[in-house]
C-alpha positions as CSV (number, residue, x, y, z in Angstrom):
1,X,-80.3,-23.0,-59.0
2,X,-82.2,-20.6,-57.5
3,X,-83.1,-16.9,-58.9
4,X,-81.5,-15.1,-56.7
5,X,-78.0,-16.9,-56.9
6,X,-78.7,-16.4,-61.2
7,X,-78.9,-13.3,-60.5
8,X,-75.9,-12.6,-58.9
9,X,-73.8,-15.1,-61.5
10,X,-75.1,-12.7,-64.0
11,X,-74.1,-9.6,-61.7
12,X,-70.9,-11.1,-61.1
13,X,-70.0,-11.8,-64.6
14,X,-70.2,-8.5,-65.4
15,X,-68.0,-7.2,-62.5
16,X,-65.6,-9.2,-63.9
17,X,-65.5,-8.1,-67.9
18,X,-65.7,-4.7,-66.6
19,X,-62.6,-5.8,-64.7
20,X,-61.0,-7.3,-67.9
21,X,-61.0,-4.5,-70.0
22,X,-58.9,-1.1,-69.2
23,X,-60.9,0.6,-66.0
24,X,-59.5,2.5,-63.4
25,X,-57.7,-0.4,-61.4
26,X,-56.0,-1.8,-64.3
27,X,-55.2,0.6,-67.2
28,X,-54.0,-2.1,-69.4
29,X,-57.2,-4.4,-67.9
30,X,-56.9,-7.8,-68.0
31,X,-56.4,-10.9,-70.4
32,X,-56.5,-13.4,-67.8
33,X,-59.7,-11.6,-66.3
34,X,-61.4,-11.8,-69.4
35,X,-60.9,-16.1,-69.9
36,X,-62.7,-16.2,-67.1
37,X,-65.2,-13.5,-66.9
38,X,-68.1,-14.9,-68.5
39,X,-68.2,-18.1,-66.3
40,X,-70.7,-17.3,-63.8
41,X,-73.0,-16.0,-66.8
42,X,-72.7,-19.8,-68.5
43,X,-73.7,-20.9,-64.9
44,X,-76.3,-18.7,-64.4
45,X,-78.3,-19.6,-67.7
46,X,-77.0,-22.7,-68.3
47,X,-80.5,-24.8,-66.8
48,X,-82.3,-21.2,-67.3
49,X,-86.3,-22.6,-67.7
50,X,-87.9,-19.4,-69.7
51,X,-86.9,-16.8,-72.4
52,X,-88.0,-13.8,-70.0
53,X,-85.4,-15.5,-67.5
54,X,-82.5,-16.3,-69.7
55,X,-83.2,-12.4,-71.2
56,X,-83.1,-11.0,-67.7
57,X,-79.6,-12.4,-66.8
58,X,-78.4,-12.1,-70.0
59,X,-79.4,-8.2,-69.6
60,X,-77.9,-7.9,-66.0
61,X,-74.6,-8.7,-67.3
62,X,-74.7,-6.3,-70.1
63,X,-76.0,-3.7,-67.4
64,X,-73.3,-4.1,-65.3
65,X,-70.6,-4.5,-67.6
66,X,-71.6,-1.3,-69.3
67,X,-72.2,0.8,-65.9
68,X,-68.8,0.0,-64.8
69,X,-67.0,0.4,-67.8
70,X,-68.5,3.3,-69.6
71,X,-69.2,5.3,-66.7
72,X,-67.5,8.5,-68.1
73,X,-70.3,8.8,-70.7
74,X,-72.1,10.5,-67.6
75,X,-69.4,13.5,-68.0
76,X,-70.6,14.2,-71.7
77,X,-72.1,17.6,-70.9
78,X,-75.4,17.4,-70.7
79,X,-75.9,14.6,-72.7
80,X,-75.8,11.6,-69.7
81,X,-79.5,10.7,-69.8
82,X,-78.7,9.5,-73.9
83,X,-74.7,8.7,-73.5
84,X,-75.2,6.9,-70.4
85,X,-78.5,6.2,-69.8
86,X,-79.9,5.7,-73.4
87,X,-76.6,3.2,-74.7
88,X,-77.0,1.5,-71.0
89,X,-80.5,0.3,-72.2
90,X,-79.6,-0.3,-75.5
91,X,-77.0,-2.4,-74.8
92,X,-78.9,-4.7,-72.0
93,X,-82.1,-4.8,-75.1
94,X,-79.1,-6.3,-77.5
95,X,-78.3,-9.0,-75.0
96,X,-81.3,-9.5,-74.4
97,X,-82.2,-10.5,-77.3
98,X,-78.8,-12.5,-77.8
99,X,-80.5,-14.4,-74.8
100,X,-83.4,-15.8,-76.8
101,X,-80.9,-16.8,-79.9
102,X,-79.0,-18.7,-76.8
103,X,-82.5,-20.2,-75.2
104,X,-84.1,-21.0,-78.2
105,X,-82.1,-24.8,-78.6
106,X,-82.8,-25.7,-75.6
107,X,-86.4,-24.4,-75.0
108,X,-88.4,-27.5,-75.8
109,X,-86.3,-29.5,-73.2
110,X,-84.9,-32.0,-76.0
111,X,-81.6,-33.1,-75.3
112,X,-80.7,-33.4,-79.3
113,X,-82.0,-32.5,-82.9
114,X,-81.6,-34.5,-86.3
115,X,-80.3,-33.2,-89.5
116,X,-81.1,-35.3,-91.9
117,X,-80.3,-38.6,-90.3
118,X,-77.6,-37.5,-87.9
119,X,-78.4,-37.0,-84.3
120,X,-77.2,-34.4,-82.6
121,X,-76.3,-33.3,-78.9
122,X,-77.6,-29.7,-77.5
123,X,-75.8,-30.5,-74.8
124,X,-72.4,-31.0,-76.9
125,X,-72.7,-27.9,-78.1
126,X,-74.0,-25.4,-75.6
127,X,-70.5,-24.1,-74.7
128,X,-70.0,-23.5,-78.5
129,X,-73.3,-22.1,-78.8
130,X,-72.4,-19.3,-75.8
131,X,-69.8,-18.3,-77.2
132,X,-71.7,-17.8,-81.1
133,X,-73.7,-15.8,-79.2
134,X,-71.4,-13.8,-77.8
135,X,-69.7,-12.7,-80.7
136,X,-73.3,-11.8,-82.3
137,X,-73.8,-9.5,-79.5
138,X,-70.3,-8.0,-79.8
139,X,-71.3,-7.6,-83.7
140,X,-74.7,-6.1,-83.3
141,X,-74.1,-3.5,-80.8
142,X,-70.5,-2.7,-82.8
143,X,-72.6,-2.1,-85.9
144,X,-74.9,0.5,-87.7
145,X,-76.2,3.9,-86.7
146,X,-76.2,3.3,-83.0
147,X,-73.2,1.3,-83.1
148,X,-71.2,1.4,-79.4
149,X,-68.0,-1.3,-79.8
150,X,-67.0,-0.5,-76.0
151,X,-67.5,-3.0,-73.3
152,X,-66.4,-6.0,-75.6
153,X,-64.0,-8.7,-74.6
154,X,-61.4,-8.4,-77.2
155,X,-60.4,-5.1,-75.6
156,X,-59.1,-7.3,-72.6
157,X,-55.9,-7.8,-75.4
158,X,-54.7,-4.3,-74.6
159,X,-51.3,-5.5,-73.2
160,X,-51.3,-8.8,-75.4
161,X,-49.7,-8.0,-78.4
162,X,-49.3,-11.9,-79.1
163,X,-52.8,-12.8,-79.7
164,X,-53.5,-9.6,-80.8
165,X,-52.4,-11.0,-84.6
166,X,-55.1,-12.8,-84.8
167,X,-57.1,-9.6,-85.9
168,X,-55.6,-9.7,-89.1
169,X,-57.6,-12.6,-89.8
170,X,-60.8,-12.4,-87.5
171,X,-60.7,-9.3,-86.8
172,X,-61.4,-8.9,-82.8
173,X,-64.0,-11.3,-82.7
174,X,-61.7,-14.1,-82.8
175,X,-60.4,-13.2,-79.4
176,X,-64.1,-12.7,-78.3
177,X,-64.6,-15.9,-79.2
178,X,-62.3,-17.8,-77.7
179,X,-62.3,-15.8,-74.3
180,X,-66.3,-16.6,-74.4
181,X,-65.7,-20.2,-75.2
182,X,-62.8,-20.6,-72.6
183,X,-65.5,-18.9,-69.8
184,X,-68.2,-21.6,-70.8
185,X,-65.7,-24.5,-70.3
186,X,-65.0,-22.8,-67.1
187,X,-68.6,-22.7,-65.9
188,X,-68.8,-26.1,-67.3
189,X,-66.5,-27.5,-64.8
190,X,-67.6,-25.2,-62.2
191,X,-70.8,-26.8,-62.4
192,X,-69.7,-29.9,-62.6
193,X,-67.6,-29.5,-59.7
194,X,-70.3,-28.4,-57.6
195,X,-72.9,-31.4,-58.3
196,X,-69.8,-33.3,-57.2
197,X,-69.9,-31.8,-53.6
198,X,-73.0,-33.4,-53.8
199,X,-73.1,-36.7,-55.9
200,X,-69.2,-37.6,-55.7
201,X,-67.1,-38.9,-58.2
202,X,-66.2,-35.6,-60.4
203,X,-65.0,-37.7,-63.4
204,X,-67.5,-40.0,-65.2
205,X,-70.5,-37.8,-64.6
206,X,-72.9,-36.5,-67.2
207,X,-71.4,-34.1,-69.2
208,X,-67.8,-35.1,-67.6
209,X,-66.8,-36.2,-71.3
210,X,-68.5,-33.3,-73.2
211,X,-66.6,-30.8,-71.3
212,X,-63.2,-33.0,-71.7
213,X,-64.1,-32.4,-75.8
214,X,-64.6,-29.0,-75.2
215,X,-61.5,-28.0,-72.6
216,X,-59.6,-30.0,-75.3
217,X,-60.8,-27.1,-78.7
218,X,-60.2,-24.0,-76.6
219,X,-56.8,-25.4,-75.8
220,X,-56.2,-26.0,-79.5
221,X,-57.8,-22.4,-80.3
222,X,-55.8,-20.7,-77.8
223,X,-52.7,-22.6,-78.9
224,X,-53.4,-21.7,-82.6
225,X,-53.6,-18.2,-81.8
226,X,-50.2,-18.1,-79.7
227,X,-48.8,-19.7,-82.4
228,X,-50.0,-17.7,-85.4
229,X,-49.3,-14.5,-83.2
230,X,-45.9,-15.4,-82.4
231,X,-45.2,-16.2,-86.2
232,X,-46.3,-12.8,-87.0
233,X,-44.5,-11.0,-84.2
234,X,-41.5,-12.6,-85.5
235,X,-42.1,-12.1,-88.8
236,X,-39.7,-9.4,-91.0
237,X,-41.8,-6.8,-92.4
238,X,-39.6,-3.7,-93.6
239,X,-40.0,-0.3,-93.1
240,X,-40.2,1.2,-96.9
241,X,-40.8,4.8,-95.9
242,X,-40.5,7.2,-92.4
243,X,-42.6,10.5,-91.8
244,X,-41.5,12.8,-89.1
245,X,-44.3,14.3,-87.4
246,X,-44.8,16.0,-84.1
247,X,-48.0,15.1,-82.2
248,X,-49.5,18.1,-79.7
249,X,-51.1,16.9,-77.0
250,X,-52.0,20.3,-75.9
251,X,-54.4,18.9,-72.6
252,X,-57.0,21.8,-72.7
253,X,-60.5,21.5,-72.1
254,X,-62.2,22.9,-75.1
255,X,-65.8,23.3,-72.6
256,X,-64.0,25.9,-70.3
257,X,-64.0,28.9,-72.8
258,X,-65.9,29.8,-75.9
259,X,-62.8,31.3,-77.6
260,X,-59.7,29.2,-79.0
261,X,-57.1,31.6,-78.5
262,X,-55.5,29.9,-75.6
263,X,-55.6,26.7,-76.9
264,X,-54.0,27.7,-79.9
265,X,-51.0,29.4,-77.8
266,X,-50.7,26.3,-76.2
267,X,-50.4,24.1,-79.4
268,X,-48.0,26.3,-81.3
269,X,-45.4,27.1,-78.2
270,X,-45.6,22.8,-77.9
271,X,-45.4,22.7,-81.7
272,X,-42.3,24.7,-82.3
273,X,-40.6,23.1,-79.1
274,X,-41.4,19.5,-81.3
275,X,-40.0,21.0,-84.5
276,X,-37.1,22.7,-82.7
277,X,-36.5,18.7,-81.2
278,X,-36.0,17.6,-84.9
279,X,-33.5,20.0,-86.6
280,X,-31.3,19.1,-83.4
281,X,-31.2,15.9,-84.3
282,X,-30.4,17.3,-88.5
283,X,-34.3,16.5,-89.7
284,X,-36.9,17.9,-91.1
285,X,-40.5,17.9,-89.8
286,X,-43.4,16.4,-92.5
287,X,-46.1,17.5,-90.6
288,X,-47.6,18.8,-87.2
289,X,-51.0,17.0,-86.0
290,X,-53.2,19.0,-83.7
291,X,-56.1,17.0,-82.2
292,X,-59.8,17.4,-82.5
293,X,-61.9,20.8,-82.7
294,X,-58.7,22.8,-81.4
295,X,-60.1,25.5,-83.4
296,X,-63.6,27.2,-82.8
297,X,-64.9,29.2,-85.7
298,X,-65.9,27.5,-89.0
299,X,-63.6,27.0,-92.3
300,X,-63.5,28.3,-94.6
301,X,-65.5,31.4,-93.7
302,X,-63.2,32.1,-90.7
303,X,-59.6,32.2,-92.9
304,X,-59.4,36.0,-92.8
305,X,-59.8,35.4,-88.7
306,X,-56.9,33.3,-88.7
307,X,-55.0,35.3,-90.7
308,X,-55.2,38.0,-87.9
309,X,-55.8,35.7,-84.6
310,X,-54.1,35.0,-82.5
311,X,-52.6,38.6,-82.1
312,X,-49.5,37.7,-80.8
313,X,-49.0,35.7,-84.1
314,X,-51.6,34.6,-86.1
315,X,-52.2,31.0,-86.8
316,X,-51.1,31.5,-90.6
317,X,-48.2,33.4,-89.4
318,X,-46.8,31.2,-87.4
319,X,-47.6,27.7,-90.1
320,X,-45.7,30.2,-92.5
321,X,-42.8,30.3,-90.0
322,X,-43.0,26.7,-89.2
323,X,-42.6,26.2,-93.2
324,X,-44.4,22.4,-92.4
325,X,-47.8,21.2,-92.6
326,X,-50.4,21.0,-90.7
327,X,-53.3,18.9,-89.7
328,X,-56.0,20.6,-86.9
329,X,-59.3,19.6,-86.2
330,X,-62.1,22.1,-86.5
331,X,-65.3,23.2,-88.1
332,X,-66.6,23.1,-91.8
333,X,-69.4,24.6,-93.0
334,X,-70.9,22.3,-95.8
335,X,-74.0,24.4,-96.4
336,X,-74.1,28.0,-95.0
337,X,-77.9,28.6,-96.1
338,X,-79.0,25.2,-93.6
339,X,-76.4,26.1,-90.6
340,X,-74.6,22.7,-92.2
341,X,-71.3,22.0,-90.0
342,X,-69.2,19.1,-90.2
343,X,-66.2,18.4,-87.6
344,X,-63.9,18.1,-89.8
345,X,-59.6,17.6,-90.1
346,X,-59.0,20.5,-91.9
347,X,-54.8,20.4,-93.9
348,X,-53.0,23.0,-94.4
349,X,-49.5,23.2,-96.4
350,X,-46.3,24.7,-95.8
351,X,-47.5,28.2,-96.6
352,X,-50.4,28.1,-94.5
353,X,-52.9,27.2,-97.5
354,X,-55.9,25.8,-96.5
355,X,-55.9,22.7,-98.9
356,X,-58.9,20.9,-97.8
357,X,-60.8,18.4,-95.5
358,X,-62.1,15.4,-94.4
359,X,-65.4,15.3,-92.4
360,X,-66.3,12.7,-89.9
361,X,-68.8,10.6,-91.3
362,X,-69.7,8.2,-88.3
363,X,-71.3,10.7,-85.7
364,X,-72.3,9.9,-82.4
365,X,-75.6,9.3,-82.3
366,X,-78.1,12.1,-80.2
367,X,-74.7,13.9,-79.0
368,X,-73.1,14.8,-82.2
369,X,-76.2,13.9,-84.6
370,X,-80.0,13.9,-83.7
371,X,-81.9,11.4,-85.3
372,X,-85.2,13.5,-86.7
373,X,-84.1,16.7,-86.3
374,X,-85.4,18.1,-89.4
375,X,-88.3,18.1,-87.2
376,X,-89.6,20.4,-85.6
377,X,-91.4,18.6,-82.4
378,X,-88.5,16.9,-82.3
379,X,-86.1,20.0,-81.5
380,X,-88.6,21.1,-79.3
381,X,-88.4,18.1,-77.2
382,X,-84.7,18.3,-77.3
383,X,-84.5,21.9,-76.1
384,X,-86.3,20.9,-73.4
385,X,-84.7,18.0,-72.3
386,X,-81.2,19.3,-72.5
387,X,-81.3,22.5,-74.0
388,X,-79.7,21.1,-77.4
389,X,-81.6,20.9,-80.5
390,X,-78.8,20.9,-84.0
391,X,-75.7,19.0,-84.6
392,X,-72.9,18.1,-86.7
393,X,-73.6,17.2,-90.7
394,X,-72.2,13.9,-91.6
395,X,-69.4,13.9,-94.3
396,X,-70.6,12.3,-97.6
397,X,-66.8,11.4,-99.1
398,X,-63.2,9.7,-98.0
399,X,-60.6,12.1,-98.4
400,X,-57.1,11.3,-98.4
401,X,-53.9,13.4,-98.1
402,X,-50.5,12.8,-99.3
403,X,-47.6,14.2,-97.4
404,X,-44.0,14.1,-97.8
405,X,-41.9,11.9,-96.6
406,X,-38.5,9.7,-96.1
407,X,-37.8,6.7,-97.7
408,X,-35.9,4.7,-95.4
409,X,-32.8,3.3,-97.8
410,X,-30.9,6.1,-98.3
411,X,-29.5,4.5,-101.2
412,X,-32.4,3.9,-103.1
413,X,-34.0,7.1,-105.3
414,X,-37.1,7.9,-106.6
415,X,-37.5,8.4,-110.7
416,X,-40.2,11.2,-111.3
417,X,-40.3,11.3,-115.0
418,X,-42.1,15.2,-116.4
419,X,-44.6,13.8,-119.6
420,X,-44.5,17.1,-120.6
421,X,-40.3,18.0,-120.8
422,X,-39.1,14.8,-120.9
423,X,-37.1,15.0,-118.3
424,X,-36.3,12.5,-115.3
425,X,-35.5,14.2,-111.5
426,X,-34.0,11.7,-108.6
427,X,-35.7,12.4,-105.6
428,X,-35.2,10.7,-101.9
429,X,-38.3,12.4,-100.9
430,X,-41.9,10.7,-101.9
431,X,-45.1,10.7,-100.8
432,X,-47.7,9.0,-97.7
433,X,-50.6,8.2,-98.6
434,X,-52.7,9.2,-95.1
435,X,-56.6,9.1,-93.8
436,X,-57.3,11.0,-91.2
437,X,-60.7,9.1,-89.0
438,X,-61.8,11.4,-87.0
439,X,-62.3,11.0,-83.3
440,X,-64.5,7.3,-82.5
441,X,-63.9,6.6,-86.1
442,X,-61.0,4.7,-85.3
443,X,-62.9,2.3,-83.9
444,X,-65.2,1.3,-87.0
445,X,-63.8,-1.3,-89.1
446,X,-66.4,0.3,-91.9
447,X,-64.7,3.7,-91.6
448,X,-61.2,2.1,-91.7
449,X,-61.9,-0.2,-93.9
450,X,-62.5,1.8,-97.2
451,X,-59.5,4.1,-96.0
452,X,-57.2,1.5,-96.5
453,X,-59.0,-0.2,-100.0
454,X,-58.5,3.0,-101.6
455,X,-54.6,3.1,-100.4
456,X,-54.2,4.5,-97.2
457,X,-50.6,4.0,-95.6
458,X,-51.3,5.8,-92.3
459,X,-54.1,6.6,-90.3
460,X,-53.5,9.4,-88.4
461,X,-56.4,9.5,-85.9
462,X,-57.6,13.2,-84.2
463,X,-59.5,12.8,-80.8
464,X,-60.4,15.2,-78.2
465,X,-62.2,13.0,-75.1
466,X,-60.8,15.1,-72.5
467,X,-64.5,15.3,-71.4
468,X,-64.5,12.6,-70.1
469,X,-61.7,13.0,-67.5
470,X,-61.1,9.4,-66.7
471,X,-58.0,7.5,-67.4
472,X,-59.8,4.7,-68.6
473,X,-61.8,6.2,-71.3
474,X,-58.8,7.0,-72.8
475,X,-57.6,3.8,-72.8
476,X,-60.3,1.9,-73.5
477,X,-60.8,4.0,-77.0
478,X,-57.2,3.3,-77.8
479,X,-57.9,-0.6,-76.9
480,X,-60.6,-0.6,-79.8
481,X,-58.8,1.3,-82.3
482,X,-55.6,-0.4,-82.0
483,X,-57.1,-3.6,-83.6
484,X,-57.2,-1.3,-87.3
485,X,-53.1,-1.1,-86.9
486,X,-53.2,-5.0,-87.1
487,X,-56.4,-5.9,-89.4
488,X,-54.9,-3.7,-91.9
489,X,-51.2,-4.1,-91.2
490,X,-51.0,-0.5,-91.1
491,X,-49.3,2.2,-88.9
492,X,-51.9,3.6,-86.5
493,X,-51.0,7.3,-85.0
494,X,-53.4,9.4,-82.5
495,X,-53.3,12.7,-81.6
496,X,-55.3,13.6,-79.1
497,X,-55.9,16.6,-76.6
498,X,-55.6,14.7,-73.4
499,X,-54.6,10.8,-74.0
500,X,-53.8,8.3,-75.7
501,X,-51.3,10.3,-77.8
502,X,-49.7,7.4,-79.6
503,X,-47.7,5.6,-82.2
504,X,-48.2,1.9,-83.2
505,X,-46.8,-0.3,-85.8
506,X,-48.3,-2.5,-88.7
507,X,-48.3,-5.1,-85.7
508,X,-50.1,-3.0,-82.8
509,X,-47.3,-2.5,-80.8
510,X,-46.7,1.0,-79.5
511,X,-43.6,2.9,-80.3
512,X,-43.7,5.9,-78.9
513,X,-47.1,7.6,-76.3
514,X,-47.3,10.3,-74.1
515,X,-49.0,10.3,-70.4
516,X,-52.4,11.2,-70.3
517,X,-53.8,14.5,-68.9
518,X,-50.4,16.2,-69.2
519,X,-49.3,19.4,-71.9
520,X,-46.7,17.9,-74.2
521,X,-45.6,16.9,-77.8
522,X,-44.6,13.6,-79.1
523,X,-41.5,13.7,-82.0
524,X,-42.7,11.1,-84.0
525,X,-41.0,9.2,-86.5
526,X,-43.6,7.3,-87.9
527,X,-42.7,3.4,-89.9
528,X,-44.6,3.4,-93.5
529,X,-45.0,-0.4,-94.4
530,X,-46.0,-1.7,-97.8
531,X,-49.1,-1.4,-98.6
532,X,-51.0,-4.8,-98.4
533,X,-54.5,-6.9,-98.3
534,X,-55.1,-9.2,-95.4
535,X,-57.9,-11.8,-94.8
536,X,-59.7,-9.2,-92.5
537,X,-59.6,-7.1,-95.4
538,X,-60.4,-8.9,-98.1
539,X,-63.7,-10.4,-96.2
540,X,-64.9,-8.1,-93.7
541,X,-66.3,-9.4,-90.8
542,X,-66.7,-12.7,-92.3
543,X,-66.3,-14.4,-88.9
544,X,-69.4,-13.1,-87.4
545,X,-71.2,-13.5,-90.3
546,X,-70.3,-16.8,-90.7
547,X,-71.6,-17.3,-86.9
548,X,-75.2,-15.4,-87.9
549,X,-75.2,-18.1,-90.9
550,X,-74.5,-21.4,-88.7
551,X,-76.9,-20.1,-86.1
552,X,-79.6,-19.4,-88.3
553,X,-78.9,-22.9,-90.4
554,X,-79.1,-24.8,-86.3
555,X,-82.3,-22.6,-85.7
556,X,-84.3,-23.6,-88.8
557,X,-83.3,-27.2,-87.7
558,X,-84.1,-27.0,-84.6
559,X,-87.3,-25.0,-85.5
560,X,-88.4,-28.3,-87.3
561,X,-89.0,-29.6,-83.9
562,X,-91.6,-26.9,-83.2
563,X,-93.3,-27.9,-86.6
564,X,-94.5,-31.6,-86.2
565,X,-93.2,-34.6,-87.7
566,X,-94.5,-34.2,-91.1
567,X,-92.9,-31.1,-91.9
568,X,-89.5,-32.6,-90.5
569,X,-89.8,-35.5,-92.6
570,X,-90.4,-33.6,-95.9
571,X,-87.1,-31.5,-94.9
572,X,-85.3,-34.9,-94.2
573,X,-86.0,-36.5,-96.9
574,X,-85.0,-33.5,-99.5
575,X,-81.9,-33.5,-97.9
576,X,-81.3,-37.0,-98.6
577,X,-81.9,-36.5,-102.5
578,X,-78.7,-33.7,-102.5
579,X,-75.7,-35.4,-104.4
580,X,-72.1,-33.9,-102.7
């Protein structure tokens, strides 16, 4: 296979998962797509000869994939040459180096490895091997500091709510898995198919039987996860509680004025329209949700601004009236003295009391947070490379809030017994236990994660990525958050300034959304499940860790080879003394 055709497999892979997840063709993206989409990358480095080579295509396709995917990034302000450019390279140097993990068996040209006595095939196991290193890619550029889960296969599952359950157990790797696994066998055959053009005789060829084995487990993987997602989908999981908020999707752009006033018009007029909505229909409102940095000036120095501003009514004023609380994104000042601000979900109550705040945590990196900016050559160099030099302070705590709300039998009370009078009250009001991620951190597992361990029963997400002004972006973020509503078996809401203003259930099915890029409010009546561990989390991200432990166990083996005989033997023959 010549370079130039690799080359263009790799290319052409890429097209295609750009293809599978949401993008501006298909808003939902793909599922079908994304089975197939890394097929011409297997091809491509299948019979790759070098490291540097296997790199280079492996990078291609992240390249691509990421350029036509993440495109928006370029409409962050000033910020494309790090939000596009900068995460473009990253990601390609994280595939790359996936590359050499998927070279590395194959590099000495030995068609099998021993452990202990038993002989193994590379070529068995190359499809399986793709596909591991797939899902360490996903991982590593999903993780840490730098961490960018966008552009991964899984998000291909937006419209899929079947093997969507899967999460639950896997988290989205699963699906990663077997939609990498399912484009190897596809390569597989592809290849085969063409040597047959060639050689005749399709069946009985090298490798014929090795990719029968494999066609065979993806079809047992994919039939396992239809089944276990149906199961689920059908499964009976009562709704013990209901909290009736309305959602403002006020669609302003926060970058074409320095002052909030307007935006604030626009989110109480569409407020008061939502809470009108519910005492038609006889019901009280629980809460409003505002989105992300509606407001401007920095809690809690600016209270006595709000008290006053807007003049027409006054933000306080009109929470007063509403007599319901609130949740609006805005700024916190952590340390005055340092110029600390965090963006922040800051809650008010019924009678307009500021009653605290949660501040993101996970910021993104050299937009919201510069790494080194304690330093002062470092500012420098950012002043003059974009005329930005400070950021948002990272939140150091998980805050939750508890608001009221419904229990859904109406027959069934509440006991609230006073230690102090001894008395006993029958309530049918209690209490929802809700974290509030702010904007990408509903796409972090780690963020989520210790929400829900310390009894989260809603997340109730905040975004503002109007910036970016594609439909797609706002899609695609909902396709990686939606994954918490099933890992955790917990109702996901977001409410966001331009899209995706949405409700989904404990099984990641959506309930109620609102179009993107338009002014409106959503009425929501929100399901509150019982609170509940699952596999996903109890463990983690035990499946790609388990994938980091089986590669590095076949590595070390196969680094043996590398080593000399002697060394191998010593290995061997301390194996054999292990009693099982």
């Amino acid at each position: 296979m010549t370079i130039i055709f690799q080359v263009f497999c790799a290319l052409f892979s890429g097209i295609l998962s750009a293809l599978a997840i949401p993008n501006e063709f298909f808003h939902f993206g793909s599922t079908f797509i994304a089975f197939a989409a890394l097929a011409p990358l297997y091809m491509a480095v299948k019979d790759s000869k070098s490291y540097k080579r296997t790199a280079l295509l492996f990078a291609i396709d992240a390249l691509a994939c990421h350029l036509l995917s993440s495109y928006w990034l370029a409409n962050f302000k000033d910020f494309a040459i790090f939000t596009l450019g900068a995460s473009a390279i990253g990601t390609a140097c994280i595939e790359a180096m996936a590359a050499c993990i998927f070279y590395f068996p194959f590099a000495n040209n030995k068609t099998s490895i021993y452990i202990g006595k038993t002989r193994v095939q590379n070529e068995s196991f190359r499809i399986l091997h793709f596909a591991f290193v797939r899902v360490i890619y996903e991982w590593a550029k999903s993780t840490g500091f730098l961490a960018y889960p966008w552009g991964v296969l899984s998000m291909a599952a937006f419209d899929n709510d079947i093997l969507l359950q899967s999460a639950d157990i896997f988290g989205s790797y699963g699906l990663t898995f077997i939609m990498a696994f399912g484009g190897g066998a596809l390569g597989e055959a592809l290849l085969l198919l063409q040597k047959s053009t060639s050689k005749g005789a399709f069946f009985g060829q090298k490798g014929y039987f090795s990719l029968i084995c494999n066609t065979k487990c993806f079809l047992l993987m994919l039939s396992f996860a239809t089944c276990y997602g149906t199961y689920k989908l059908g499964e009976f999981t009562p709704v013990q509680k209901t909290i009736n908020a309305v959602l403002v999707q006020q669609n302003a752009d926060p970058w074409a004025s320095a002052d909030d006033t307007e935006s604030i018009k626009i989110s109480m007029e569409l407020s008061e329209k939502g809470i009108q909505d519910f005492i038609s229909q006889n019901q009280t409102t629980d809460l409003v949700v505002w989105s992300e940095a509606v407001l401007r000036y920095a809690f809690p120095h600016s209270i006595k601004r709000y008290n006053f501003y807007p003049q027409e009514e006054s933000l306080f004023s009109f929470i007063n009236r509403m007599k319901t609380p609130f949740i609006i994104g805005g700024p916190y000042v952590i340390d005055a003295s340092k110029r600390k601000l965090a963006n922040a979900a800051l809650v008010f109550d019924k009678n307009s009391n500021f009653k605290g705040y949660y501040a993101k945590s996970h910021l993104v990196p050299f937009a919201e947070v510069i790494p080194g900016v304690e330093y002062a050559w470092v500012r420098n160099w950012m002043d003059r490379m974009v005329g930005f030099s400070n950021g948002w302070t990272a939140g150091n705590f998980y805050a939750l809030f508890d608001f009221s709300a419904n229990l859904q039998d109406e027959n069934q009370t509440v006991r609230v017994i006073d230690m102090e009078t001894d008395t006993q009250e029958q309530e049918k009001r209690t209490k929802v236990r809700t974290a509030i991620p702010i904007c990408f951190e509903d796409a972090f597992p780690d963020i989520c994660g210790p929400f829900h361990q310390a009894g989260a029963e809603l997340f109730m997400n905040i975004t503002d990525d109007s910036w970016s002004k594609t439909k797609s972006a706002e899609y695609q973020h909902f396709a990686v958050a939606r994954f918490r509503a099933v890992e955790y078996r917990t109702s996901l809401v977001r409410s966001t300034n331009a899209g995706f203003t949405v409700v989904v259930d404990n099984k990641g099915r959506i309930l109620q959304s609102l179009p993107l890029f338009e002014s409106g409010y959503l009425t929501a009546k929100i399901p509150i499940y019982q609170w509940r561990n699952t596999v996903y989390s109890c463990f983690n991200n035990w499946f790609p860790h388990l994938i980091l432990l089986l590669t590095a166990f076949a590595a070390f083996f196969k680094a043996l080879e590398f080593r000399g005989p002697s060394l191998k033997a010593l290995v061997q023959k301390e194996l054999l003394k292990i009693e099982f």
